[in-house]
N, CA, C and O atoms as a Tinker XYZ file with bonds, in Angstrom:
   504  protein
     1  N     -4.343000    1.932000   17.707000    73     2
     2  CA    -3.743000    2.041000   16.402000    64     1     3
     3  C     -2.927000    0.792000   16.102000    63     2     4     5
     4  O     -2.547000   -0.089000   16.874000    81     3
     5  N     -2.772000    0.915000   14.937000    73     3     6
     6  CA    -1.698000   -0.659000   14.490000    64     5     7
     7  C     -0.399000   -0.417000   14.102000    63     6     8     9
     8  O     -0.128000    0.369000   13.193000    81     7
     9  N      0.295000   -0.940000   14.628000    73     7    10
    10  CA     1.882000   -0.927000   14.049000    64     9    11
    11  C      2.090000   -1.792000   13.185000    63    10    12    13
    12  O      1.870000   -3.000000   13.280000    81    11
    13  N      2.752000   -0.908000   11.839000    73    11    14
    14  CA     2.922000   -1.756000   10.684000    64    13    15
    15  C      3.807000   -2.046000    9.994000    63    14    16    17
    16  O      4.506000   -1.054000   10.202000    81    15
    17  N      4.388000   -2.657000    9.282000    73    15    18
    18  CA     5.930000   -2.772000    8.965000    64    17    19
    19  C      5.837000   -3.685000    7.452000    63    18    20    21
    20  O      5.384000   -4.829000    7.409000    81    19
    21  N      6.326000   -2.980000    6.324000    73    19    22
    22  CA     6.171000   -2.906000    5.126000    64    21    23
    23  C      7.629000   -3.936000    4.811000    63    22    24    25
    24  O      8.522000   -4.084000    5.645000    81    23
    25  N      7.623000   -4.467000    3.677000    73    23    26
    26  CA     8.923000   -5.128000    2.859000    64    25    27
    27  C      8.260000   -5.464000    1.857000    63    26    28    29
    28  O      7.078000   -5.371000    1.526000    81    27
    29  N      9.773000   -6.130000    1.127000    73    27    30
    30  CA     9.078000   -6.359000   -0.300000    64    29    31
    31  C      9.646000   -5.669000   -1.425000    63    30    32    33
    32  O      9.565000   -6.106000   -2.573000    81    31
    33  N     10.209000   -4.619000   -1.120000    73    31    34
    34  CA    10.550000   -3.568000   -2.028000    64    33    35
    35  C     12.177000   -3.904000   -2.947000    63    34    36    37
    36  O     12.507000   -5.080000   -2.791000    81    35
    37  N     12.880000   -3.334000   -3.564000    73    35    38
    38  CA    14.091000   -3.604000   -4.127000    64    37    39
    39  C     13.917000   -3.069000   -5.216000    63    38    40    41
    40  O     13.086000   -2.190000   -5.444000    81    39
    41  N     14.830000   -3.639000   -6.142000    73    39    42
    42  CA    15.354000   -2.661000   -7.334000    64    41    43
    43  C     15.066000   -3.390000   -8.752000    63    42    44    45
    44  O     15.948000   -4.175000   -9.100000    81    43
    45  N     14.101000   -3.260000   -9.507000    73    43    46
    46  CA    13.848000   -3.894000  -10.500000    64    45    47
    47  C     14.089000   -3.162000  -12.227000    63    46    48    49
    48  O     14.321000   -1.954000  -12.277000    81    47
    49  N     14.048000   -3.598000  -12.944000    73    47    50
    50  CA    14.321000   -2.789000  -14.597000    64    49    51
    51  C     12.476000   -3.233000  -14.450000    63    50    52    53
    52  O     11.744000   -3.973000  -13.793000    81    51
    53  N     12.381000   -1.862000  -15.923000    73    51    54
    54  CA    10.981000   -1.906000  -16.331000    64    53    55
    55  C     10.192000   -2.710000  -17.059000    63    54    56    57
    56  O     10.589000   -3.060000  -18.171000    81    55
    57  N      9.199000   -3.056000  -16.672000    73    55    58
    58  CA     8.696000   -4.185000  -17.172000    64    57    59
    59  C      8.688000   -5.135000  -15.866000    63    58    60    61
    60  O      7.668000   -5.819000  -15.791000    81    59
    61  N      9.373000   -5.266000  -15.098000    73    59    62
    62  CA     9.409000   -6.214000  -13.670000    64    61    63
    63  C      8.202000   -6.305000  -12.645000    63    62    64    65
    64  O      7.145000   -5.692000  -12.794000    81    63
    65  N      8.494000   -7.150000  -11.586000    73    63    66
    66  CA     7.167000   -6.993000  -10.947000    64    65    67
    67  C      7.450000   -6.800000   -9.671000    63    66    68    69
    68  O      8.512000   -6.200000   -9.836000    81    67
    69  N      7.343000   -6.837000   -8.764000    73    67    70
    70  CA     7.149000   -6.781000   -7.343000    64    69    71
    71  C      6.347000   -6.853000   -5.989000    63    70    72    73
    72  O      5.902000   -5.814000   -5.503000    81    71
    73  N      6.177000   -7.950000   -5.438000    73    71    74
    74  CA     5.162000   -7.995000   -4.046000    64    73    75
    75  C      5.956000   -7.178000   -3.180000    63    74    76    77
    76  O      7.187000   -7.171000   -3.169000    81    75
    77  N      5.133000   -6.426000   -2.386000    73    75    78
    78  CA     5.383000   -5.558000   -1.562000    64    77    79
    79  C      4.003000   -6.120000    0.071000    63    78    80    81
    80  O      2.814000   -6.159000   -0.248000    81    79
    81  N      4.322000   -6.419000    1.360000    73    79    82
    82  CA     3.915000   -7.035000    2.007000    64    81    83
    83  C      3.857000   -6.157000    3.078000    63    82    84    85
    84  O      4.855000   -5.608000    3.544000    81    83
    85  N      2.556000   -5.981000    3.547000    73    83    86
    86  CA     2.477000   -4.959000    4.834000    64    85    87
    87  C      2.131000   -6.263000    6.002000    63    86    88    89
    88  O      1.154000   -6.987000    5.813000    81    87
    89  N      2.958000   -6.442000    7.094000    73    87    90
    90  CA     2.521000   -7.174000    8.353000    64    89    91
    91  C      1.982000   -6.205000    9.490000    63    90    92    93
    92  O      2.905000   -5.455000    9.806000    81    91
    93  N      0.937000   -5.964000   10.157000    73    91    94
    94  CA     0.389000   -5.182000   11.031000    64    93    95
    95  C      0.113000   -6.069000   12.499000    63    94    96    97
    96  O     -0.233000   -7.247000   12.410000    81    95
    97  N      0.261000   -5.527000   13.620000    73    95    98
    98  CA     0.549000   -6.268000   14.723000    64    97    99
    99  C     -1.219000   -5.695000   15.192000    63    98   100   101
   100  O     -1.707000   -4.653000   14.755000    81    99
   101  N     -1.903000   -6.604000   16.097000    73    99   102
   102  CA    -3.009000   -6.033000   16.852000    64   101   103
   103  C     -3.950000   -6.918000   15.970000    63   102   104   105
   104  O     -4.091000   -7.140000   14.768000    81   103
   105  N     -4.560000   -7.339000   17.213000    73   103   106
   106  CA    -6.162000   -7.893000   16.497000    64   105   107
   107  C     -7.160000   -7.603000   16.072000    63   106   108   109
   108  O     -8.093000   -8.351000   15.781000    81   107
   109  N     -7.079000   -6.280000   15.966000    73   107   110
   110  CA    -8.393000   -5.570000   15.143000    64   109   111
   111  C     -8.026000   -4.648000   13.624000    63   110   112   113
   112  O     -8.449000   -3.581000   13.177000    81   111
   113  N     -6.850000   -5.850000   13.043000    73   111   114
   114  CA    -6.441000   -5.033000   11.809000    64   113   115
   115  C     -7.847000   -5.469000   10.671000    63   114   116   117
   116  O     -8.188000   -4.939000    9.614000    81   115
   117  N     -8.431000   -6.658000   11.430000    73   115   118
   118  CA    -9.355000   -6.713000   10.098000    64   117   119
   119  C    -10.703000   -5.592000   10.294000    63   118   120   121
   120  O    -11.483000   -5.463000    9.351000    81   119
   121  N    -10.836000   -5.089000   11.113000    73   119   122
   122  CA   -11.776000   -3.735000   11.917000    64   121   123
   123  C    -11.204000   -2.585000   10.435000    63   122   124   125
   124  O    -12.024000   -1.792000    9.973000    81   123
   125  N     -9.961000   -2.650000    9.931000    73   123   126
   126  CA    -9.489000   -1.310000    9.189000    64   125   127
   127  C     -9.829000   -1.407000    7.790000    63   126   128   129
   128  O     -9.948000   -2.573000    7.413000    81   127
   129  N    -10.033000   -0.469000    6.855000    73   127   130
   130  CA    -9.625000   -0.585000    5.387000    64   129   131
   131  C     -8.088000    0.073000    5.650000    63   130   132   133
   132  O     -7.725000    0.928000    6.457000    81   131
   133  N     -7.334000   -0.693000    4.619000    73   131   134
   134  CA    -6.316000   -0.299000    4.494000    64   133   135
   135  C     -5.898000    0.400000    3.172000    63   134   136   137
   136  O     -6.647000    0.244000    2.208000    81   135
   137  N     -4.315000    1.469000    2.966000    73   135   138
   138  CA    -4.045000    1.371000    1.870000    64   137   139
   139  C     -2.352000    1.629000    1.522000    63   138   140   141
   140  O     -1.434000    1.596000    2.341000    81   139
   141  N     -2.292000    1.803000    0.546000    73   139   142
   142  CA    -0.671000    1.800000    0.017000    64   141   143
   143  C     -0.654000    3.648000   -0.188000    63   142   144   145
   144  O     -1.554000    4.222000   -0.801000    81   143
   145  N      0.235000    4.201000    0.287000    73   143   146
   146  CA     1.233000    5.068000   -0.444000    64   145   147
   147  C      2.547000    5.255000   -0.888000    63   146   148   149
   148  O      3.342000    4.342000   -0.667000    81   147
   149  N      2.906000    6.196000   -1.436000    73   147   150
   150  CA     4.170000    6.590000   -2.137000    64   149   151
   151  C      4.327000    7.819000   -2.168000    63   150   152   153
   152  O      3.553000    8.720000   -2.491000    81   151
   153  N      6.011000    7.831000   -1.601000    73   151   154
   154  CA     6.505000    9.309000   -2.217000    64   153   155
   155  C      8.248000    9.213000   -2.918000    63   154   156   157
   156  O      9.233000    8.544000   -2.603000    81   155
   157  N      7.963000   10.316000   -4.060000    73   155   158
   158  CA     8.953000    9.926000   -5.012000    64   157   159
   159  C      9.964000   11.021000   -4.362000    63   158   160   161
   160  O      9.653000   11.988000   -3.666000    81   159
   161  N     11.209000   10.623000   -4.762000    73   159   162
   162  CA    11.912000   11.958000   -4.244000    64   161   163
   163  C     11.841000   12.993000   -4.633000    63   162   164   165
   164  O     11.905000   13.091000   -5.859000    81   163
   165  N     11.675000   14.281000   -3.821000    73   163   166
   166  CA    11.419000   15.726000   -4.013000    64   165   167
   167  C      9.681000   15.902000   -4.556000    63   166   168   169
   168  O      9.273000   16.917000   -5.121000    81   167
   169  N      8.772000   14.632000   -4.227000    73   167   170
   170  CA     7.537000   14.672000   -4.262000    64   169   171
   171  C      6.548000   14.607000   -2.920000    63   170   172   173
   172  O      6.914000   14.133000   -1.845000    81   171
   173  N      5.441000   15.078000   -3.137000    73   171   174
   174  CA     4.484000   15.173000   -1.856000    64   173   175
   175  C      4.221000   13.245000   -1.937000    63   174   176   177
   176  O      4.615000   12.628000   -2.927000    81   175
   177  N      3.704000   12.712000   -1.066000    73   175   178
   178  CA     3.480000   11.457000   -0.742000    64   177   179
   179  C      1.977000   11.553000   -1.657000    63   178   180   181
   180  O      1.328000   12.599000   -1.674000    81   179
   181  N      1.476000   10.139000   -2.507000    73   179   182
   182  CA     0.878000   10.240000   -2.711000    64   181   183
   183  C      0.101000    8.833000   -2.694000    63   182   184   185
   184  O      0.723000    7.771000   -2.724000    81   183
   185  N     -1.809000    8.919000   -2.624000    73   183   186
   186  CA    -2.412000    7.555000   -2.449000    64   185   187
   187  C     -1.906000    6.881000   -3.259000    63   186   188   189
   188  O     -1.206000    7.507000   -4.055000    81   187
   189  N     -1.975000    5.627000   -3.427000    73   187   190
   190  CA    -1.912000    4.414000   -4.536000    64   189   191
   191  C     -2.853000    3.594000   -4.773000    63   190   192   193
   192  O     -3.266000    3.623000   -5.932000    81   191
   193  N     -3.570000    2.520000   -3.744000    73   191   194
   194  CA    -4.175000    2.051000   -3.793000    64   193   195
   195  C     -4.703000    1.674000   -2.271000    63   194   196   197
   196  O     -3.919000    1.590000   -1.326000    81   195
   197  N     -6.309000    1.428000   -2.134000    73   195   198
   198  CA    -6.782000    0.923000   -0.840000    64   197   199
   199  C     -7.781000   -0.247000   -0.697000    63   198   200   201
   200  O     -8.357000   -0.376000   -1.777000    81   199
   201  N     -8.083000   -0.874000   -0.069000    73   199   202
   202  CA    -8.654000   -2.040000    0.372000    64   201   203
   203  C     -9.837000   -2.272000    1.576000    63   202   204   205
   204  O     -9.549000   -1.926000    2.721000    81   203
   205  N    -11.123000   -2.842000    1.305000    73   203   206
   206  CA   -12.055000   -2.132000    2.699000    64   205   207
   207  C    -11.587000   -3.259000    3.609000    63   206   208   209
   208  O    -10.824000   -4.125000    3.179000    81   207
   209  N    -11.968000   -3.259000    4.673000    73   207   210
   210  CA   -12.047000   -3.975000    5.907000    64   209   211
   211  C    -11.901000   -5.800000    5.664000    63   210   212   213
   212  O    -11.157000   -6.617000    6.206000    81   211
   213  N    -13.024000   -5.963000    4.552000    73   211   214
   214  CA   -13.127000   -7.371000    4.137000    64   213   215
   215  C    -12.762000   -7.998000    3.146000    63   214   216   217
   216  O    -13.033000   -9.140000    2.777000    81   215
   217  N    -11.963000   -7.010000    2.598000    73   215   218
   218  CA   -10.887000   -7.433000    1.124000    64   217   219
   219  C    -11.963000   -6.931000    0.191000    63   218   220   221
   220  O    -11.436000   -6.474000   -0.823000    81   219
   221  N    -13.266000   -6.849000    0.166000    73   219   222
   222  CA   -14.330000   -6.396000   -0.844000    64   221   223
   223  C    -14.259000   -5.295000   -1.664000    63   222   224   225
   224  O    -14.683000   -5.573000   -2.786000    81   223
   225  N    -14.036000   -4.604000   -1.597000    73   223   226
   226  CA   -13.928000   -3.487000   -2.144000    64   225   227
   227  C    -12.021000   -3.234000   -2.770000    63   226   228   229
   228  O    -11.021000   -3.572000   -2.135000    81   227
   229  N    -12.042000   -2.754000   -3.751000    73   227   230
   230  CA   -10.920000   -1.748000   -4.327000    64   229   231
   231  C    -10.927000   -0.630000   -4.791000    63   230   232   233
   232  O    -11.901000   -0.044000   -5.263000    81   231
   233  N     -9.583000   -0.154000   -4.671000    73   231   234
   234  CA    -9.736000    1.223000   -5.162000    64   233   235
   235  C     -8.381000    1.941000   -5.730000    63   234   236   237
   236  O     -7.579000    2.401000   -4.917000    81   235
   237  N     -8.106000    2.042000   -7.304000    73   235   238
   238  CA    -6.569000    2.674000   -7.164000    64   237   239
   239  C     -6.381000    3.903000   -8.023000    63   238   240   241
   240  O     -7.044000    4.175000   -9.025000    81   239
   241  N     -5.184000    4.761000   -7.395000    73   239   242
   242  CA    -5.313000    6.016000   -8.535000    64   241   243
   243  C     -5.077000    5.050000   -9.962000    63   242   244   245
   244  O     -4.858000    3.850000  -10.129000    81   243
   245  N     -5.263000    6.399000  -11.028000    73   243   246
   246  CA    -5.256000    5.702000  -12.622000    64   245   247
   247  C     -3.996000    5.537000  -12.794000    63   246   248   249
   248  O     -3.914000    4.497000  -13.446000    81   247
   249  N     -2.727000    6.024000  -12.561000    73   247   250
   250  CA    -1.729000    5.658000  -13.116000    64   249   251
   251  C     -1.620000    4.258000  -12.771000    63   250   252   253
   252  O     -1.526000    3.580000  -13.795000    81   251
   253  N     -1.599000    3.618000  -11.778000    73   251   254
   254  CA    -1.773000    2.413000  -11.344000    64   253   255
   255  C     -2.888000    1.222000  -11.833000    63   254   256   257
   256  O     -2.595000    0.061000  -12.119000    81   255
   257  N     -3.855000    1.653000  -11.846000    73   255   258
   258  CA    -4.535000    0.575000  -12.679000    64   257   259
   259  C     -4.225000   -0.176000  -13.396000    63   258   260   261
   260  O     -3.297000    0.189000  -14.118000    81   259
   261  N     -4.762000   -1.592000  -13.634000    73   259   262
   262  CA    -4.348000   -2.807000  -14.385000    64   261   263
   263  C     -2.823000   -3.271000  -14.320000    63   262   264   265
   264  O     -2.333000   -4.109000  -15.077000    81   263
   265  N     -2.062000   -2.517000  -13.174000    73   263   266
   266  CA    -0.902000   -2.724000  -13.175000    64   265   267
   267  C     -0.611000   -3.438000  -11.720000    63   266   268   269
   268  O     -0.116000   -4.503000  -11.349000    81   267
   269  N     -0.988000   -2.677000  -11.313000    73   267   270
   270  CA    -1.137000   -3.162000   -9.218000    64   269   271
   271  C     -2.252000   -3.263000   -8.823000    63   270   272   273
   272  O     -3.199000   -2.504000   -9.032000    81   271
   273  N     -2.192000   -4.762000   -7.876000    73   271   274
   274  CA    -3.248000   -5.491000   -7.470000    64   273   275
   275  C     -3.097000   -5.426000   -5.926000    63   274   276   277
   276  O     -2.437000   -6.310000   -5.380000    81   275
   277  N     -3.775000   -4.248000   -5.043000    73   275   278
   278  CA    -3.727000   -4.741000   -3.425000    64   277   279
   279  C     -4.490000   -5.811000   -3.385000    63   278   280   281
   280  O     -5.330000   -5.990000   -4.267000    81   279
   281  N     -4.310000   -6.759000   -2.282000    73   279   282
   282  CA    -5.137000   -8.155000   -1.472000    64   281   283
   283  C     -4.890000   -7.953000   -0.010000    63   282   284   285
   284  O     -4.138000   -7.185000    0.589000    81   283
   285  N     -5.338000   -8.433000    0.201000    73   283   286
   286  CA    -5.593000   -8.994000    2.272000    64   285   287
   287  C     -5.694000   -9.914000    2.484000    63   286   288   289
   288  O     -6.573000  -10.536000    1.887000    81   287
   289  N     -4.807000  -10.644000    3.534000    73   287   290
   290  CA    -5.259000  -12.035000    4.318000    64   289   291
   291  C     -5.734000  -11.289000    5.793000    63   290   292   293
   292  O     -4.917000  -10.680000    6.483000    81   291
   293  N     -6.812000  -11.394000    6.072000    73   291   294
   294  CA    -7.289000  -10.908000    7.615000    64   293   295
   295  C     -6.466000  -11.686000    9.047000    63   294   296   297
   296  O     -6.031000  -11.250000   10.113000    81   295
   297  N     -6.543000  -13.123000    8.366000    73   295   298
   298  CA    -6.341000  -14.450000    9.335000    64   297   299
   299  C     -5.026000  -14.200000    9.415000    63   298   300   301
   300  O     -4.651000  -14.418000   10.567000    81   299
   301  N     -3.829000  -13.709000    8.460000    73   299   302
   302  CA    -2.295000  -13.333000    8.838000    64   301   303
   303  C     -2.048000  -11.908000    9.185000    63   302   304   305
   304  O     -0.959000  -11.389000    9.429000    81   303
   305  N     -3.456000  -11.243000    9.169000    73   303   306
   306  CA    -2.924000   -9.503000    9.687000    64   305   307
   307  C     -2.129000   -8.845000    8.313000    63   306   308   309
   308  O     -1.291000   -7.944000    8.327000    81   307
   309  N     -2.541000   -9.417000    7.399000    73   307   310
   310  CA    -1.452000   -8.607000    6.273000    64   309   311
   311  C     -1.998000   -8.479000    5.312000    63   310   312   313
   312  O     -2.816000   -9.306000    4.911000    81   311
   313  N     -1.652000   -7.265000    4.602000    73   311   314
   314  CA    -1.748000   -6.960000    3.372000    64   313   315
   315  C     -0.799000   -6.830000    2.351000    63   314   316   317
   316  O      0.379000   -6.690000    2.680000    81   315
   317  N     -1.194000   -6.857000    0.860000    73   315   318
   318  CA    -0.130000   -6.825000   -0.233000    64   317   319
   319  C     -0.219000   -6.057000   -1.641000    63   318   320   321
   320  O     -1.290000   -5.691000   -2.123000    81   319
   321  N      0.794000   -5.897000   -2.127000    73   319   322
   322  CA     0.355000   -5.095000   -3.187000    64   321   323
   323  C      1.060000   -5.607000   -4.329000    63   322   324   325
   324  O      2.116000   -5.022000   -4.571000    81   323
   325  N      0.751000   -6.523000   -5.069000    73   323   326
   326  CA     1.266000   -6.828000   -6.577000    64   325   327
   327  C      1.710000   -5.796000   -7.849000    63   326   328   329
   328  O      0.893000   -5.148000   -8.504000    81   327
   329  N      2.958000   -5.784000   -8.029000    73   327   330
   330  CA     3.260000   -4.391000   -9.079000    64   329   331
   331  C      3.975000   -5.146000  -10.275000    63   330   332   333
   332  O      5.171000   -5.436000  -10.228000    81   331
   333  N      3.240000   -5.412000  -11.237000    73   331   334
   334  CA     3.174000   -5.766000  -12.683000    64   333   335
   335  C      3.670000   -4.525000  -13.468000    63   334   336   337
   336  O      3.323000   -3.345000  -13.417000    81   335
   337  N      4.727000   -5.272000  -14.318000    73   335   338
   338  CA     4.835000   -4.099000  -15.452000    64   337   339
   339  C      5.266000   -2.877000  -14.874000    63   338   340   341
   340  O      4.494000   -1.974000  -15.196000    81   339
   341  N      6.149000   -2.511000  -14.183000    73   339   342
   342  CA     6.324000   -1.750000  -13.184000    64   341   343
   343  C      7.263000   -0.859000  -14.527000    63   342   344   345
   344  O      7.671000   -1.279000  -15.609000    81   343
   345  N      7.361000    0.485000  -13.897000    73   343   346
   346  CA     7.608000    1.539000  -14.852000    64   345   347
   347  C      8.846000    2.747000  -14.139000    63   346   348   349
   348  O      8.651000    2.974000  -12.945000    81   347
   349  N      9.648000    3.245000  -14.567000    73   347   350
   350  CA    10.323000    3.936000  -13.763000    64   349   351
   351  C      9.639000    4.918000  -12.877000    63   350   352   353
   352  O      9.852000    4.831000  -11.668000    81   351
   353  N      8.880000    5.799000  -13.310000    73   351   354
   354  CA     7.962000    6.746000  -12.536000    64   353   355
   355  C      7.220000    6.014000  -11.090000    63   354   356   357
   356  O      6.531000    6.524000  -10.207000    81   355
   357  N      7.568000    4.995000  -11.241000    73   355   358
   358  CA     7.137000    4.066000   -9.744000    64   357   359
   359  C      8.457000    3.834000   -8.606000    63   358   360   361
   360  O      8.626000    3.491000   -7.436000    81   359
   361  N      8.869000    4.061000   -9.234000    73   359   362
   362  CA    10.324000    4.564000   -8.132000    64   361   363
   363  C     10.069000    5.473000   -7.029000    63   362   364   365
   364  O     10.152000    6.697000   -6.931000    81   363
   365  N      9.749000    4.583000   -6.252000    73   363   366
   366  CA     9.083000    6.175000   -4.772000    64   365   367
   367  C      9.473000    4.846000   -3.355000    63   366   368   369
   368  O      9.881000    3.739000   -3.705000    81   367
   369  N      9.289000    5.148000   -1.946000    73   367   370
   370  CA     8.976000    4.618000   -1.075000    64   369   371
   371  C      7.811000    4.533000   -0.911000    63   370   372   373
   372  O      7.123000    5.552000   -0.969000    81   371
   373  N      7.075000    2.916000   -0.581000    73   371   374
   374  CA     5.909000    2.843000   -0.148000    64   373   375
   375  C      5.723000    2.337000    0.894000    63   374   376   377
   376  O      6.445000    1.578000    1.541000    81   375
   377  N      4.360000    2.895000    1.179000    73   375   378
   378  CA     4.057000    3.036000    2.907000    64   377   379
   379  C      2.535000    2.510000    2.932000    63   378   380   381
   380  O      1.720000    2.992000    2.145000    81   379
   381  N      2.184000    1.552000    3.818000    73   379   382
   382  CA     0.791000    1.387000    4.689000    64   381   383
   383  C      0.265000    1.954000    5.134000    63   382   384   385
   384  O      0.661000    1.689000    6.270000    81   383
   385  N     -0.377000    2.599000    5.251000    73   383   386
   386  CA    -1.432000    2.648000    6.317000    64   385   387
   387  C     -2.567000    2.433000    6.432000    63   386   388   389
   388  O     -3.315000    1.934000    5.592000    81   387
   389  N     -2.894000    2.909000    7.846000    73   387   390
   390  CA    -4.250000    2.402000    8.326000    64   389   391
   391  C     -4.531000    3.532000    8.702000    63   390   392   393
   392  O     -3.799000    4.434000    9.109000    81   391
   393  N     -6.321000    3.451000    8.476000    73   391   394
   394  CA    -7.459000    5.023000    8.997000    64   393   395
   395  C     -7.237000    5.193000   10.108000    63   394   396   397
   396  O     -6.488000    4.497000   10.794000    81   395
   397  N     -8.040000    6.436000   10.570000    73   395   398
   398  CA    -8.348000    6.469000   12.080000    64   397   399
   399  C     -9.214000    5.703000   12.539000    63   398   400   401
   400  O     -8.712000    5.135000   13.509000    81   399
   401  N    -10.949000    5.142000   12.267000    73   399   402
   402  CA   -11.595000    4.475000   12.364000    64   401   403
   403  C    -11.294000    3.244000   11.843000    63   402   404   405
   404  O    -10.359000    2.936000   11.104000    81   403
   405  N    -12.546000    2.281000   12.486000    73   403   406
   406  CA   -12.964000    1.210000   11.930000    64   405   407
   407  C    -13.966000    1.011000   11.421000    63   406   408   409
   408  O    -15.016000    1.474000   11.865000    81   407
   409  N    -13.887000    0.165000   10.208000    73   407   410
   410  CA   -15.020000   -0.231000    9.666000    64   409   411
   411  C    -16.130000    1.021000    8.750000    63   410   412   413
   412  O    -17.284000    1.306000    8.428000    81   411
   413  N    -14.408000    1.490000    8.676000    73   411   414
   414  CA   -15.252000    3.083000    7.461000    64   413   415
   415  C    -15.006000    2.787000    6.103000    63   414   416   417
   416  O    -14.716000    1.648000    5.738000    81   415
   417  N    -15.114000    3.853000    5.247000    73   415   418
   418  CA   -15.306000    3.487000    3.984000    64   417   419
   419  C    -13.673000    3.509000    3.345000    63   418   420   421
   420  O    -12.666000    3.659000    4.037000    81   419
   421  N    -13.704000    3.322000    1.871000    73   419   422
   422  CA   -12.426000    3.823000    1.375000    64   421   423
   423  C    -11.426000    4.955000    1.367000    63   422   424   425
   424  O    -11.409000    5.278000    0.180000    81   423
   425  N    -10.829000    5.513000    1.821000    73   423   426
   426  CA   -10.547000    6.660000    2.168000    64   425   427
   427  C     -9.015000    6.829000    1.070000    63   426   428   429
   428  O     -8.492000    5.763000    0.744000    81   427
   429  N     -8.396000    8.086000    0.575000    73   427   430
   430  CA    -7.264000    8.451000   -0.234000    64   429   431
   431  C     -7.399000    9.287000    0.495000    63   430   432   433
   432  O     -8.404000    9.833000    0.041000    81   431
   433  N     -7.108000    9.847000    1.368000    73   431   434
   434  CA    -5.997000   11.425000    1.610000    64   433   435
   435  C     -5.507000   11.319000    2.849000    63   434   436   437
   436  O     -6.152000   10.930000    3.823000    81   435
   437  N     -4.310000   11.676000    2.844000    73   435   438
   438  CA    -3.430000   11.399000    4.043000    64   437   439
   439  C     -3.973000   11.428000    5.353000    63   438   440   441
   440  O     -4.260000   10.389000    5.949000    81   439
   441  N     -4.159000   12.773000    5.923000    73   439   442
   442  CA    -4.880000   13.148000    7.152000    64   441   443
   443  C     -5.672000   12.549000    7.388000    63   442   444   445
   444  O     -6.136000   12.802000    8.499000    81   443
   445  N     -6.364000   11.421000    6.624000    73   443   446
   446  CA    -7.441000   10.029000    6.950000    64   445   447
   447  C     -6.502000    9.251000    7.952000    63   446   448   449
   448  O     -6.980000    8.922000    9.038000    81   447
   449  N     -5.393000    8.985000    7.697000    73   447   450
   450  CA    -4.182000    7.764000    8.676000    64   449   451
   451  C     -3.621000    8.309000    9.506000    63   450   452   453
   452  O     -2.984000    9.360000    9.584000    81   451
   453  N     -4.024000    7.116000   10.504000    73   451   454
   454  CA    -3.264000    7.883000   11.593000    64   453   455
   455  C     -2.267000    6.653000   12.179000    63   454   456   457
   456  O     -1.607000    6.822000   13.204000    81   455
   457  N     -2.238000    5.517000   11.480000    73   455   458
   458  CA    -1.116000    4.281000   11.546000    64   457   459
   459  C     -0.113000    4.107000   10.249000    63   458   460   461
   460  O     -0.524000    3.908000    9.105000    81   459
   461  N      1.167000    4.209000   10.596000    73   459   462
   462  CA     2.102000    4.249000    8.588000    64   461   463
   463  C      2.812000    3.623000    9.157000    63   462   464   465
   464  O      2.912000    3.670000   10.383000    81   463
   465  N      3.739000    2.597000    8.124000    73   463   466
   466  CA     4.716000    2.179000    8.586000    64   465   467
   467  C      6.166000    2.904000    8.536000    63   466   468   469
   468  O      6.191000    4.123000    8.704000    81   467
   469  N      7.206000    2.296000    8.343000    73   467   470
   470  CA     8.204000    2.788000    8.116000    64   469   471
   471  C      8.617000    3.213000    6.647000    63   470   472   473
   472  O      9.376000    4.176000    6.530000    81   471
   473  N      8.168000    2.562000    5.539000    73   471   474
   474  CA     8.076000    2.395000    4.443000    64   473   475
   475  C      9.449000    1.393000    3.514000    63   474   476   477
   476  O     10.447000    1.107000    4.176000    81   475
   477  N      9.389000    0.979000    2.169000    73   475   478
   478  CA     9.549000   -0.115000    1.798000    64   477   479
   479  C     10.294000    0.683000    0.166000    63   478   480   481
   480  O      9.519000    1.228000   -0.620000    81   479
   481  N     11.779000    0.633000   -0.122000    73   479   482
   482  CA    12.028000    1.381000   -1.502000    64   481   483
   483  C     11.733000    0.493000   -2.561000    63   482   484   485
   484  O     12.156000   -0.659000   -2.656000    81   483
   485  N     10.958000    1.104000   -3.383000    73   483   486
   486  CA    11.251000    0.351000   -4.693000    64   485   487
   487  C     11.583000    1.388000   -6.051000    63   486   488   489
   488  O     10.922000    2.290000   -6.565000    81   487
   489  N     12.946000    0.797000   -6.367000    73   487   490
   490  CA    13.250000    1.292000   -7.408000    64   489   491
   491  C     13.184000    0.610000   -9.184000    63   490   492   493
   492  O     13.280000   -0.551000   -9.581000    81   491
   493  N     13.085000    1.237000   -9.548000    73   491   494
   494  CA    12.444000    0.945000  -11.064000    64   493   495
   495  C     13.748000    1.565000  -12.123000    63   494   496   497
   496  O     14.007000    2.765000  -12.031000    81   495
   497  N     14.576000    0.660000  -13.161000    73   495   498
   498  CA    15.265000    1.406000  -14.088000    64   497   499
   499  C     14.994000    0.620000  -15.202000    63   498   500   501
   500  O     14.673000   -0.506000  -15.581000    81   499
   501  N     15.430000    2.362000  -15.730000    73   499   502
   502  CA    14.860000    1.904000  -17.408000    64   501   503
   503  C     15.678000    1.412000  -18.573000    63   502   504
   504  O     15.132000    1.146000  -19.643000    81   503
């Protein structure tokens, strides 16, 4: 499994943006698709966005669209998540993770990860 460790996060008004930066330790992070979650307070954690193995593929819920951009550098072990236009309802902790397998498909639902980091706050005011 990969140990992962998220930053990036802080406190922005709406309309702001934010990189949010997952660093993952182990040489077979480019073996994973990865992805972003969030949970808001007094909310269940929920997907955001994910990434396949070779940066090729995307995938994000709709509230997010055209707003947040995940990327991957394989060669630095890291991934990122660009948050444009950011909105109060984006006010949650976000978290990395990684699947159980390698080299599987896109995956959204929790019980898919079995690597998270610690997670990363970002707050949003309006």
């Amino acid at each position: 499994q990969l140990q992962l460790v998220e930053s990036g996060g802080g406190s922005v008004q709406a309309g702001g943006s934010l990189r949010l930066s997952c660093a993952a330790s182990g040489r077979t992070f480019s073996m994973f698709s990865m992805a972003w979650f969030r949970q808001a307070p007094g909310k269940v954690r929920e997907f955001v966005a994910a990434i396949s193995w070779s940066g090729g593929s995307t995938f994000y819920r709709d509230s997010v669209k055209g707003r947040f951009t995940i990327s991957r550098e394989n060669a630095k072990n890291a991934m990122y998540l660009q948050m444009d236009s950011l909105k109060p309802e984006d006010t949650a902790v976000y978290y990395c993770a990684a699947p159980r397998g390698t080299y599987g498909p896109l995956l959204d639902a929790e019980p898919d990860f079995g690597s998270w980091g610690q997670g990363t706050q970002v707050t949003v005011s309006s």
